[in-house]
N, C-alpha and C positions, 0 to 999 in steps of 0.2 A: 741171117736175121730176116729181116723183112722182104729181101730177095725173094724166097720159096714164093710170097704168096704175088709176085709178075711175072716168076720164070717157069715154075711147076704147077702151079695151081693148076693156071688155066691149062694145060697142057691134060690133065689128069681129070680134069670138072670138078676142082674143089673149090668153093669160095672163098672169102679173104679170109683169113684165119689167126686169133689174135696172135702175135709174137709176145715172146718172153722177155724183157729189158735184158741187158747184160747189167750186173752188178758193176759198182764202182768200185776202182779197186783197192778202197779203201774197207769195205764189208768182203773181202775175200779172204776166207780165214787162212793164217800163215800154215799151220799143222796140217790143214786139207791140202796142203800146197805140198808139204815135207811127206807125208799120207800117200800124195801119188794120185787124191781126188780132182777131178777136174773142175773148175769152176765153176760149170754150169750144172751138175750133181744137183747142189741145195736150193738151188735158184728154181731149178725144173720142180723137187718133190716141194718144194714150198708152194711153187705157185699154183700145183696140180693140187694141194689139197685135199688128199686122201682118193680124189678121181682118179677113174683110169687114165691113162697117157701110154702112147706111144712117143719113144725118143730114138728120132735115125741122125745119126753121128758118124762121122769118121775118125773119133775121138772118144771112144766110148770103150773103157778098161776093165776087166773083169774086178778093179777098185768100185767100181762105179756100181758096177751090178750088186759087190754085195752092201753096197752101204743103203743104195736105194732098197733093197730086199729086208734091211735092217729097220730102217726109217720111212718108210712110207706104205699103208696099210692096204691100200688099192692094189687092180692091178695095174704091172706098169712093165712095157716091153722096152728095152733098152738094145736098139739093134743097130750095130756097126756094120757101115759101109764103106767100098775099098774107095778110095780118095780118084783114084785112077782112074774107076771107073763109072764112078757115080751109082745113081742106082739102076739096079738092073733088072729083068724077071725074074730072078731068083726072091730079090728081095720084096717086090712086090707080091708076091706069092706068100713071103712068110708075112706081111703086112696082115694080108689076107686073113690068113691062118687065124692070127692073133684076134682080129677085130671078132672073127665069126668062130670063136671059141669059148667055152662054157667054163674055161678057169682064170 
């Protein structure tokens, strides 16, 4: 949550950057649950708005990939990171990639 923008922000020169709420889990649908989608799926393309977004996760399921690809008309990078190892230059690199890309 709010963590990224006192522990990586600054580490990277990015400024504070809004955060996404966690839904309550009373708005968290049962079938996205039985689905395999992860909670923060509708919450992320709802709040992005048809804007592009980048989403780096350790939780992030090729469920996820096609529902956002179904449901949200922007673009939007959906990129999992190993838990283990946090992110690393690989992943920065395709961060990269993605911002300074023409699709």
């Amino acid at each position: 949550m709010a963590d990224a923008n006192n522990c990586v922000a600054p580490l990277i020169g990015l400024p504070q950057l809004p955060v996404v709420a966690r839904p309550e889990p009373s708005d968290i649908d049962e079938q996205d649950e039985r689905d395999g989608l992860h909670w923060k799926t509708r919450t992320v393309v709802n709040w992005a708005a048809g804007r592009p977004y980048a989403w780096i996760d350790d939780e992030i399921t090729d469920t996820d990939r096609t529902w956002v690809s179904t449901h949200h008309h922007g673009q939007a990078l959906l990129h999992r990171i190993d838990p283990r190892q946090g992110l690393t230059d690989t992943d920065y690199t395709a961060l990269a990639e993605w911002l300074h890309s023409d699709s």
